[in-house]
C-alpha positions as a printed Julia matrix, in Angstrom:
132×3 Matrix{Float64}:
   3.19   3.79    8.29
  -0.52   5.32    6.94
  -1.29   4.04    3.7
  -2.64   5.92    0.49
  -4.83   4.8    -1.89
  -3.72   7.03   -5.11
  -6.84   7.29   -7.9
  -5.17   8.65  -10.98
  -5.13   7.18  -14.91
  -1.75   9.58  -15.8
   1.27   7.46  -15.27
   3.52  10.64  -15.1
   0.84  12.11  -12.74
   1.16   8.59  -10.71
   4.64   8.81  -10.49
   5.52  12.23   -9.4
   2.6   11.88   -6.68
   4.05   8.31   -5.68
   7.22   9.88   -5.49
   6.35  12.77   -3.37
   4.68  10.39   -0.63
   6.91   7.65   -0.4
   9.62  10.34    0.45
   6.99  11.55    2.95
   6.85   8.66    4.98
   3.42   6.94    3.33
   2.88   3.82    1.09
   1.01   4.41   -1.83
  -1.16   1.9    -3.64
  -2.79   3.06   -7.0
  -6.0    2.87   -8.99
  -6.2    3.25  -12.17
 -10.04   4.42  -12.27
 -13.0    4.88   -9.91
 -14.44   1.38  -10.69
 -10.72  -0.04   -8.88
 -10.43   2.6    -6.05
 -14.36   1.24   -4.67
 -12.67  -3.0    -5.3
  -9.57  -1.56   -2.92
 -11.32   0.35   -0.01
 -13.78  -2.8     0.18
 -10.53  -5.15    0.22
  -8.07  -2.86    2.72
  -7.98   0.32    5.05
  -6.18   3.16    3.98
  -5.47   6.55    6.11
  -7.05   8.69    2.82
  -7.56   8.74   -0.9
  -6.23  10.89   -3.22
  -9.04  11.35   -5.94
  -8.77  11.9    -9.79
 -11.76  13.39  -10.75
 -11.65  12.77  -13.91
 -10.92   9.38  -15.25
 -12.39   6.55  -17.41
 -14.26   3.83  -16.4
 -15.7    5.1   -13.31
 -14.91   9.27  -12.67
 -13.6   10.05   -8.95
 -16.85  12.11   -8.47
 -18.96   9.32   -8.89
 -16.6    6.76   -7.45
 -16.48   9.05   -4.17
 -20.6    9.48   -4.11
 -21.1    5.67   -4.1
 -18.33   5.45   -1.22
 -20.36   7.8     0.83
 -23.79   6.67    0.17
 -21.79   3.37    1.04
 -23.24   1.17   -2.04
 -19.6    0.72   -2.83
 -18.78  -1.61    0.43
 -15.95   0.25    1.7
 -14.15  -0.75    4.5
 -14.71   2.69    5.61
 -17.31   4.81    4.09
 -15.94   8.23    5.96
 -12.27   7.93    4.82
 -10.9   11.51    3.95
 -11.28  11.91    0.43
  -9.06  14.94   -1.56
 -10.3   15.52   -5.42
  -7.51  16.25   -8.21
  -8.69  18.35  -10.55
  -7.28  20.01  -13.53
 -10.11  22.46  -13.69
 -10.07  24.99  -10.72
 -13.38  26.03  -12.01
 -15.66  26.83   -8.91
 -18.54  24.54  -10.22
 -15.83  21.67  -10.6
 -14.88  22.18   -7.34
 -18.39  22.35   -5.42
 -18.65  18.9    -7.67
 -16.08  17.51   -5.72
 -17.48  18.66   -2.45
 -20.78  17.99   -3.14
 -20.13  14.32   -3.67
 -19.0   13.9    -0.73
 -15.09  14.76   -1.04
 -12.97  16.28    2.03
 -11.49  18.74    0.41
  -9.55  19.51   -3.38
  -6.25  20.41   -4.83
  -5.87  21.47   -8.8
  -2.89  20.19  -10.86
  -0.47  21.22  -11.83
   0.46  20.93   -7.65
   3.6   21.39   -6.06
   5.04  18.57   -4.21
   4.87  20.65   -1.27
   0.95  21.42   -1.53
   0.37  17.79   -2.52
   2.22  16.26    0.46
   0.7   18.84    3.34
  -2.57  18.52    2.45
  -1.93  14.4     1.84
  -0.29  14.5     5.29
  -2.59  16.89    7.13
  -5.7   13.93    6.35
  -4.09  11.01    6.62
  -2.46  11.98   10.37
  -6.29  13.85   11.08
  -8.46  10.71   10.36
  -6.58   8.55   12.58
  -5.62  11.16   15.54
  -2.01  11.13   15.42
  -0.15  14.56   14.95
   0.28  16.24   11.67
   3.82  15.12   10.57
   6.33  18.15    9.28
């Protein structure tokens, strides 16, 4: 079973998306900010992160740069990384990639968008085949 690290300060955002990839097949663990998601990648490996980009504390865009530039001590510094934003605003989004993210997905999402593109990384970055 892959395992998700979920980086998201909504609890009714938290929910639905814990909901949505339990009944996928995945075990979610969640952050409630940036600062937490860096103290869990250094403490366990997950198959990808689902990133808030917007949070307090420690914003997803900032948590992600320090995972690549890899002064946060993760585990693994190259894990697949997909930014939630609420803004689909292009500069929001090159954000996102510029830090260092894998790839983005704006909110509202379906559960359908949020579990293939959760699904699609997580089976990628370890070389098993993308689940249906």
């Amino acid at each position: 079973m892959h395992r998700v690290l979920l980086v998201e300060d909504n609890d009714e955002n938290q929910n639905y998306a814990r909901i949505v990839l339990e009944k996928a097949g995945l075990t979610v663990d969640i952050a409630w900010n940036g600062a937490e998601a860096i103290r869990l990648l250094a403490e366990r490996d997950y198959a990808v992160v689902l990133m808030d980009c917007i949070m307090p504390v420690m914003t997803g865009v900032e948590a992600t740069e320090r995972i690549r530039d890899g002064s946060a001590n993760a585990r693994n510094p190259n894990i697949p990384i997909i930014g939630i934003t609420a803004n689909a605003y292009q500069s929001n989004c090159n954000a996102c990639m510029l830090a260092g993210m894998s790839d983005w997905i704006t909110k509202p999402v379906s559960a359908e968008a949020l579990r293939e593109i959760v699904l699609k990384w997580a089976y990628s970055a370890v070389g098993e085949p993308l689940a249906a």
